[in-house]
N, C-alpha and C positions, 0 to 999 in steps of 0.2 A: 323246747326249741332245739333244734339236729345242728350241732355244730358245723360249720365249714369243713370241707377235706381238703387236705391239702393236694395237689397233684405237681407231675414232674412239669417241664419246659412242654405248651401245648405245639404241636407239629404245627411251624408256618407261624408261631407268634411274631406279630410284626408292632407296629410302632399306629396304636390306638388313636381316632380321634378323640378319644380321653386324655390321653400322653400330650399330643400336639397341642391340644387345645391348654392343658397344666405346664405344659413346657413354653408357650405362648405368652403366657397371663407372667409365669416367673421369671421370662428371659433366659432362658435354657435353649442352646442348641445344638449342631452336630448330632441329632437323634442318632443320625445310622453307625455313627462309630460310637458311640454309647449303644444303642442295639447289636450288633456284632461282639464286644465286652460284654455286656452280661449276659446274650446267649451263651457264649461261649464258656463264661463261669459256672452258668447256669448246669449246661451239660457235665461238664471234667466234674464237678461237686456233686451231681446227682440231687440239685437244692428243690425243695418242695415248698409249696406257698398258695394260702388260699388265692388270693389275690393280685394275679401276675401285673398287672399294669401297675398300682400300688407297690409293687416289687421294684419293677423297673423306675417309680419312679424316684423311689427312694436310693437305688445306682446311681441315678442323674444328679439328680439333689446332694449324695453324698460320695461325687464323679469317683464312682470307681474306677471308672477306664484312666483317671489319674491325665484326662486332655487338660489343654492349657486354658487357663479361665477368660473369655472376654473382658476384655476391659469395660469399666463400670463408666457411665459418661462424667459420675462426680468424681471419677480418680484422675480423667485427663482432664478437666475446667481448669484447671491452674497451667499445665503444661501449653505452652506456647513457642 
């Protein structure tokens, strides 16, 4: 079995209906400023990845771009 290669950021990577549809199901959003943050890392690091969407979505998952978290709707049920 021929392992995965890794490659650089592919020209024009954008924001996957893989992404949408995982970022959908988890309650994940602001794709494009999360998109623009790890393109951007992606490039200044020169970072390689079988698997870019899996990449990115692990940015999202683990907010690198460091956005502000939505509020969960069991954090405001007491707030009144």
């Amino acid at each position: 079995e021929r392992k995965a290669r890794e490659s650089r950021l592919p020209v024009g990577f954008a924001v996957s209906d893989r992404v949408k549809a995982w970022a959908s199901e988890k309650g994940h959003d602001k794709l494009d400023k999360h998109l623009e943050h790890f393109a951007g890392y992606a490039k200044a690091k020169g970072a390689t990845y079988t698997d870019w969407d899996e990449a990115f979505m692990n940015a999202i998952r683990n907010n690198w771009a460091k956005l502000p978290l939505a509020p969960t709707t069991s954090a405001w049920a007491g707030a009144k």
